[in-house]
C-alpha positions as CSV (number, residue, x, y, z in Angstrom):
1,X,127.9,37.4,50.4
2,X,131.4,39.1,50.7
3,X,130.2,41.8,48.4
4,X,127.3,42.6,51.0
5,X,129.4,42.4,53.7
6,X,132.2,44.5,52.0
7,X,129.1,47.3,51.7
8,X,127.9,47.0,54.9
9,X,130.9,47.3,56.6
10,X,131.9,50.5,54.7
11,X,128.6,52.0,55.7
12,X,130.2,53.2,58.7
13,X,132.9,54.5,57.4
14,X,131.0,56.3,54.9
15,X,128.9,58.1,57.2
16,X,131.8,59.2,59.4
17,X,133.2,60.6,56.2
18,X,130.1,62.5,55.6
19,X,129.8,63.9,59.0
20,X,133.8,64.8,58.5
21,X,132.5,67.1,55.5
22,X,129.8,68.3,57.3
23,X,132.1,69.9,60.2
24,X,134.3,71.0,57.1
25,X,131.8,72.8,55.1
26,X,130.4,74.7,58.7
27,X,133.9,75.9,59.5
28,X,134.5,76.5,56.0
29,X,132.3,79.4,56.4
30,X,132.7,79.7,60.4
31,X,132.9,84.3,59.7
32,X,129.2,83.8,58.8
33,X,128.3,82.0,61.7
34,X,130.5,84.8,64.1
35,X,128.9,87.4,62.6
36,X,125.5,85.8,62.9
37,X,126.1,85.8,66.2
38,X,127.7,88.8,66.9
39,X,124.6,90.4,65.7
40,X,122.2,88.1,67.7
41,X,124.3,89.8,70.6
42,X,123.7,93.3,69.8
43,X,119.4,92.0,68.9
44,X,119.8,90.2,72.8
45,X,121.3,93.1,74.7
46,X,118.7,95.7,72.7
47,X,115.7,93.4,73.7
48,X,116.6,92.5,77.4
49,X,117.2,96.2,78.0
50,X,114.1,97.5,76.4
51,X,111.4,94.9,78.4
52,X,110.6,96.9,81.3
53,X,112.2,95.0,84.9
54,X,109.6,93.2,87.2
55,X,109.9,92.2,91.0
56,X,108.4,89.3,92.5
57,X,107.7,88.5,95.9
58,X,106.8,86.0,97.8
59,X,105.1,84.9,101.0
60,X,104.8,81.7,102.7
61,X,102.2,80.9,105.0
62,X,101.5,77.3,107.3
63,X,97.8,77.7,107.9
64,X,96.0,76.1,111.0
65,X,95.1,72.2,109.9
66,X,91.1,72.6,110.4
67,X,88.7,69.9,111.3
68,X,89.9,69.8,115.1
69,X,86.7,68.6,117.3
70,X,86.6,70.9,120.6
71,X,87.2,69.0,123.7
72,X,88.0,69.5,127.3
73,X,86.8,72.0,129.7
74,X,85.2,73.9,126.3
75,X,83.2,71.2,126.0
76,X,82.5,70.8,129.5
77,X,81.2,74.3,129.5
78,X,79.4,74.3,126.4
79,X,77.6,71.1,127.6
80,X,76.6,73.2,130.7
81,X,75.4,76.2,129.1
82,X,73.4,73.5,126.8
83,X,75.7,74.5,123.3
84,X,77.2,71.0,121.3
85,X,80.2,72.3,120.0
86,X,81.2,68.9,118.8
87,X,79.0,69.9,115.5
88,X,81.7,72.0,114.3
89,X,83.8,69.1,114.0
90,X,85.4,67.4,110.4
91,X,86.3,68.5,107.4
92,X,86.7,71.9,106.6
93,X,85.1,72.9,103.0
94,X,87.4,75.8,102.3
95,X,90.7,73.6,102.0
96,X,94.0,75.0,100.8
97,X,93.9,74.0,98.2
98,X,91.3,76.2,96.6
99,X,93.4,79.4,97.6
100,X,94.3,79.7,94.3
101,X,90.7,79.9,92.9
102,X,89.5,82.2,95.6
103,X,92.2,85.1,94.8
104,X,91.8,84.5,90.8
105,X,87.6,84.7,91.3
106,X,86.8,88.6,90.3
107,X,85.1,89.7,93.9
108,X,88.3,89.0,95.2
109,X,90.2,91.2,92.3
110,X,88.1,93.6,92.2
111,X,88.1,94.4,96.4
112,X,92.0,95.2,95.4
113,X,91.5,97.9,93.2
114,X,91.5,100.5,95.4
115,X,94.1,99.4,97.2
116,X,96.7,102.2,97.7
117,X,99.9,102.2,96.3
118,X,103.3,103.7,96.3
119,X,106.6,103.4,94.8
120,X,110.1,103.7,96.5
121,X,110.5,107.3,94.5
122,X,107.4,108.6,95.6
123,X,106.2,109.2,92.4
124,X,103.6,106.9,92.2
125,X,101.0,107.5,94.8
126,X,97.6,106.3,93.7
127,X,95.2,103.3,93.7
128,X,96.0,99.6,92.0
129,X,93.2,100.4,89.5
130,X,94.9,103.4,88.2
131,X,98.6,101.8,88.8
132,X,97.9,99.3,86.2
133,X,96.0,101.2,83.9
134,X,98.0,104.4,84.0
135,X,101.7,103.7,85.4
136,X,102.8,100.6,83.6
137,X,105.9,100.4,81.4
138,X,106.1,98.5,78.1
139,X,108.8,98.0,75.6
140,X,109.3,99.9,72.6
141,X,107.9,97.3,69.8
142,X,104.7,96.8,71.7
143,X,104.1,100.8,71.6
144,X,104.6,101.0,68.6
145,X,102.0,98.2,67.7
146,X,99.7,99.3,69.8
147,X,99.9,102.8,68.2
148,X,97.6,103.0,65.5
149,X,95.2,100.8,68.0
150,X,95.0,103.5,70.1
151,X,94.9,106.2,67.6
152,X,91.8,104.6,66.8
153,X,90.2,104.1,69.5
154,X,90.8,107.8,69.9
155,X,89.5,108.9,67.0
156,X,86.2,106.8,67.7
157,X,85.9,108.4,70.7
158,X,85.2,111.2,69.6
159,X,82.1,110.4,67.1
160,X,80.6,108.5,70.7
161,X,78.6,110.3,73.5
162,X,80.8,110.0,76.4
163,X,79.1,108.4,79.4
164,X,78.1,110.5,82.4
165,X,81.0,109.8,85.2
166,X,80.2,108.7,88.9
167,X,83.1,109.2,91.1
168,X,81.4,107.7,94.0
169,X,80.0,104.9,92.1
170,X,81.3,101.3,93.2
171,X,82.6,98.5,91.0
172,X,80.0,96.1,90.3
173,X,81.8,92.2,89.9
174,X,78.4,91.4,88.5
175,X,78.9,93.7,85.2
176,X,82.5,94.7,84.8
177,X,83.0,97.3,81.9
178,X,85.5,96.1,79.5
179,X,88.4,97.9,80.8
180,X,87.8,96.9,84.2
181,X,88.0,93.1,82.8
182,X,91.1,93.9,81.4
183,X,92.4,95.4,84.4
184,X,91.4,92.3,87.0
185,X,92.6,90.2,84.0
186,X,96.2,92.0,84.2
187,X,96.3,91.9,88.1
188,X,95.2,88.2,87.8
189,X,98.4,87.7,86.0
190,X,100.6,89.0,88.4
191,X,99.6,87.1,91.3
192,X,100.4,83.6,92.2
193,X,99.3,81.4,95.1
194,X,100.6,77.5,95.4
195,X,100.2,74.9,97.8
196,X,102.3,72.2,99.1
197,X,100.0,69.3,99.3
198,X,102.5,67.5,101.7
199,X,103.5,70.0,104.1
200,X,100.3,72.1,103.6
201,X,102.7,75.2,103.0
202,X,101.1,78.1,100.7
203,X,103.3,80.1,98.7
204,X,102.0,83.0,97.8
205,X,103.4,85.9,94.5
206,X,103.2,89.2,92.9
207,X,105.0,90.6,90.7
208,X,105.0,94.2,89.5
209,X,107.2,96.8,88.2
210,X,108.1,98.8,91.5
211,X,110.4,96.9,94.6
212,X,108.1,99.0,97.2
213,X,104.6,97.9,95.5
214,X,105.3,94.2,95.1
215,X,106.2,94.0,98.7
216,X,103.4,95.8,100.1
217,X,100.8,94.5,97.6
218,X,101.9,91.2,98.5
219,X,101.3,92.1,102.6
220,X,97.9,93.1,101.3
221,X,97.1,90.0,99.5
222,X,97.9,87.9,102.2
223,X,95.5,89.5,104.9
224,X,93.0,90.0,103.0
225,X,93.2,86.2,101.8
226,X,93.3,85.5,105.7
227,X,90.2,87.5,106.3
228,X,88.5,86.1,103.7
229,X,89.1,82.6,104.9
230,X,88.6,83.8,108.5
231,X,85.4,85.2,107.6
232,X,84.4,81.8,105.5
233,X,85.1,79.6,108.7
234,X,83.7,82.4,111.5
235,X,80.5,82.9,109.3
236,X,77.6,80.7,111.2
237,X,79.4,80.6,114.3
238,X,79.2,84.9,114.1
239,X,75.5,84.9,113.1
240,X,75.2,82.4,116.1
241,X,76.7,85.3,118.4
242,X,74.8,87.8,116.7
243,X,71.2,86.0,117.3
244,X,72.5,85.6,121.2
245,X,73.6,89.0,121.7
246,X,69.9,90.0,120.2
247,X,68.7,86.8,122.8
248,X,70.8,88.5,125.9
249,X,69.6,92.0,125.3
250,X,66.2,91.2,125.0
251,X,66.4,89.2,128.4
252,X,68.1,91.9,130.1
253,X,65.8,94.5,129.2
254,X,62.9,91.9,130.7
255,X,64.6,90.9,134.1
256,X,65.1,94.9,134.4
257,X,61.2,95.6,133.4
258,X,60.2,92.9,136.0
259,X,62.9,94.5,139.0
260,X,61.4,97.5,138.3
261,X,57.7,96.1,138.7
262,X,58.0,94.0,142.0
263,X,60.1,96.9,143.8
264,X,57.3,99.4,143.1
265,X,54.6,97.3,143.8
266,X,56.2,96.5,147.1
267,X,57.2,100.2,147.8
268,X,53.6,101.3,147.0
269,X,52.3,98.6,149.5
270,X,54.2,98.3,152.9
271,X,51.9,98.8,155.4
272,X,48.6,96.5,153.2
273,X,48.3,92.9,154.5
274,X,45.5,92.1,152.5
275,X,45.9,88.9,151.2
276,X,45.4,89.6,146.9
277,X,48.2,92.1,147.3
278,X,50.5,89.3,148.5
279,X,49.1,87.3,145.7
280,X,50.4,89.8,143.3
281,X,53.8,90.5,144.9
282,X,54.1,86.9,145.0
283,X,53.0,87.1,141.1
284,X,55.3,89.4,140.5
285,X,58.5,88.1,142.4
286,X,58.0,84.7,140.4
287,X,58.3,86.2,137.1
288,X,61.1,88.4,137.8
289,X,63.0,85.2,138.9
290,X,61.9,83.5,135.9
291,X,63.0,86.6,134.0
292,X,66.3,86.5,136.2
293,X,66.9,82.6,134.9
294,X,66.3,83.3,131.8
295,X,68.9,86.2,131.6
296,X,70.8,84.1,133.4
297,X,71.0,80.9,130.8
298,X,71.3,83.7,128.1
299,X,74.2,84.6,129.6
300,X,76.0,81.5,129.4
301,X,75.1,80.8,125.9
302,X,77.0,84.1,124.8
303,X,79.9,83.6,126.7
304,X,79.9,80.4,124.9
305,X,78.7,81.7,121.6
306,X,81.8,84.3,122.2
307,X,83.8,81.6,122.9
308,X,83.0,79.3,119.9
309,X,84.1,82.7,117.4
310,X,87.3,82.6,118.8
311,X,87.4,78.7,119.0
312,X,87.2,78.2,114.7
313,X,89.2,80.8,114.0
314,X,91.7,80.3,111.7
315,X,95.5,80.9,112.9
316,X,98.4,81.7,110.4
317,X,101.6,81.4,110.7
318,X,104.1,83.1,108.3
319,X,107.0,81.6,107.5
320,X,108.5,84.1,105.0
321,X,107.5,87.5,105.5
322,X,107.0,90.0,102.7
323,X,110.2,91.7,101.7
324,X,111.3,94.3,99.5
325,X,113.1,92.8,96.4
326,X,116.9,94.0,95.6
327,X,116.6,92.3,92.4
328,X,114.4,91.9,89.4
329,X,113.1,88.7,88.2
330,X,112.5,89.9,85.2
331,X,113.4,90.0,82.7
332,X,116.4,86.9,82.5
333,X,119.0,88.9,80.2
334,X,121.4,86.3,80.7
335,X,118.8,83.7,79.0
336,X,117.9,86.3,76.4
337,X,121.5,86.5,75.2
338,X,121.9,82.5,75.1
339,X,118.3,82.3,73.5
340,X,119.4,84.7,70.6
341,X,122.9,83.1,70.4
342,X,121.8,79.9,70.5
343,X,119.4,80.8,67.6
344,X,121.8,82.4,65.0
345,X,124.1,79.9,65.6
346,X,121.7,76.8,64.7
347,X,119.8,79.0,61.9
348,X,123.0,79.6,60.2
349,X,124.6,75.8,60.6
350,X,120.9,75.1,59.3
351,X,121.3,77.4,56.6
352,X,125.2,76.3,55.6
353,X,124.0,72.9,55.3
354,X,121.2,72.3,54.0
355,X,119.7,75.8,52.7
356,X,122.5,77.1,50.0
357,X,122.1,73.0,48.3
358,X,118.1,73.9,48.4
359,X,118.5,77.4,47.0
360,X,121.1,75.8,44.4
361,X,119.4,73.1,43.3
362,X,116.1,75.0,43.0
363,X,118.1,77.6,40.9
364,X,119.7,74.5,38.6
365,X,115.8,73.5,38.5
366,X,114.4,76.3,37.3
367,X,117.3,77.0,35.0
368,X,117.0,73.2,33.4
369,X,112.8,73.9,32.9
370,X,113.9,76.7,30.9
371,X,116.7,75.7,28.9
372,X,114.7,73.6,26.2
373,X,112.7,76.2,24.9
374,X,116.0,77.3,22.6
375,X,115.8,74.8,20.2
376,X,112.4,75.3,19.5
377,X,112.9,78.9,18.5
378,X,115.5,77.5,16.2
């Protein structure tokens, strides 16, 4: 019993010794490890200055809470004119928080590509299509892999019949060519959108390699986001007008027809007092005041159809503006560095403890497997 107690009470001891010789054998060879890292500092300061800088902004907007049911003197008036706006009352479909799938879906990428954009230089004056695909920086290692790629793509370009080119021709979501994929897959990348689902907020990002076209890009986004959802909520309530507007004209144009026939028929008959002409004006002044009600009640309905448009739109309020970035976000050359560091430092502690006694006793190993075969020889 005191033996076992004797042992486990040097245990301690013993593994605080070890860790003793650990930290002994590491600074034993502590020029390895400054030199490790010395030259992780040079790698770091190479690689952070060779990834090409991005800027990001970002736009935050507190959109209009949807679902309110019209009341008051709209619905007095809509009542009157015999329109129930209290249908377009409840829940929204388009909530917030499907922003994010509405700007990734590929209509919505590809209505951006000919978008027109320009850097603070004014070098760069061309479309977001051609921005991407023509105008983007990368670093030096990932030219140099995609080098031979390129080369041969070239070179079987040239065994291929090149297809007939249609400047006018329009993008087609439906059937994207493969470089146009690529291109709404690149742009998806670079935008962002976010929402708050306590405060409703949406946050909105892009990032690219000019100051001047993140901001503006980002200004772009967000209204055509806004008209897209606009146009989403206005949709039924604009054919509405439209079929009403068709409804008015056409009642105009018969009230008009029918002014037009009672004043001549009285104008051609004065001086007649003969009893089936006064049938017909009478004939005739009935349906122009039918005609004239009719107008009438058509009128109403588009003031109120008019009215309804401007009743469901959506209103938007941006918080944060768009703004021209001072500084890139990336790349983080401060993380780099403490990345590389941080690297040769363990890999070399990993490799002073525990990869020399590997190496060695593999060596010892080998050497012990082929020792033996001496005596036989003898």
């Amino acid at each position: 019993m005191s033996e076992d107690k004797i042992e486990s009470g040097a245990h301690p001891e013993e593994q605080e010794i070890d860790l003793i010789e650990l930290a002994q054998k590491v600074w034993a060879d502590r020029k390895l490890i400054f030199k490790a890292c010395g030259i992780a500092v040079v790698v770091a300061l190479v690689v952070a200055f060779s990834i090409p800088k991005e800027y990001s902004t970002t736009v935050t907007l507190a959109p209009e809470a949807s679902g309110k049911s019209t009341s008051g003197s709209m619905g007095a008036l809509a009542a009157m004119a015999g329109i129930n706006l209290g249908s377009s009352s409840g829940e929204d479909a388009l909530s917030p928080e499907l922003y994010p799938d509405i700007v990734s879906s590929t209509p919505f990428l590809v209505d951006l590509f000919n978008i027109r954009v320009k850097d603070g230089e004014g070098k760069i004056d061309t479309t977001l299509y051609a921005y991407l695909k023509d105008e983007q920086r990368v670093s030096w290692w990932s030219a140099v892999i995609s080098a031979p790629f390129k080369v041969l793509g070239w070179t079987m370009s040239l065994f291929k019949d090149e297809p007939e080119t249609d400047e006018e021709k329009q993008l087609d979501p439906f059937q994207l060519t493969a470089e146009e994929a690529g291109i709404a897959a690149a742009l998806n990348n670079r935008l962002s959108v976010s929402m708050d689902k306590k405060t409703g907020i949406t946050t909105l990002t892009v990032t690219m390699q000019d100051p001047l076209i993140s901001a503006s890009l980002t200004d772009t986004v967000m209204h055509c986001l806004q008209n897209y959802i606009t146009d989403y909520r206005t949709n039924k309530a604009r054919h509405d007008l439209a079929f009403t507007e068709k409804l008015y004209e056409e009642a105009k144009a018969n009230y008009e027809e029918a002014q037009q026939k009672y004043a001549a028929f009285v104008d051609a008959n004065q001086n007649i007092i003969l009893r089936r002409f006064a049938v017909e004006e009478e004939r005739l002044q009935n349906e122009m005041n039918l005609a004239y009600q009719v107008y009438t009640q058509v009128s109403q309905q588009l003031q109120m159809a008019k009215a309804k448009v401007q009743e469901i739109t959506p209103v938007y309020t941006v918080v944060q503006p768009a703004t021209v970035p001072l500084r890139a976000s990336k790349p983080n050359k401060l993380m780099i560095l403490v990345g590389f560091v941080f690297l040769a430092g363990v890999g070399c502690v990993g490799w002073i403890l525990f990869g020399k006694d590997f190496i060695k006793t593999w060596r010892d190993k080998g050497a012990g497997e082929v020792q033996p075969a001496s005596p036989a020889a003898e």
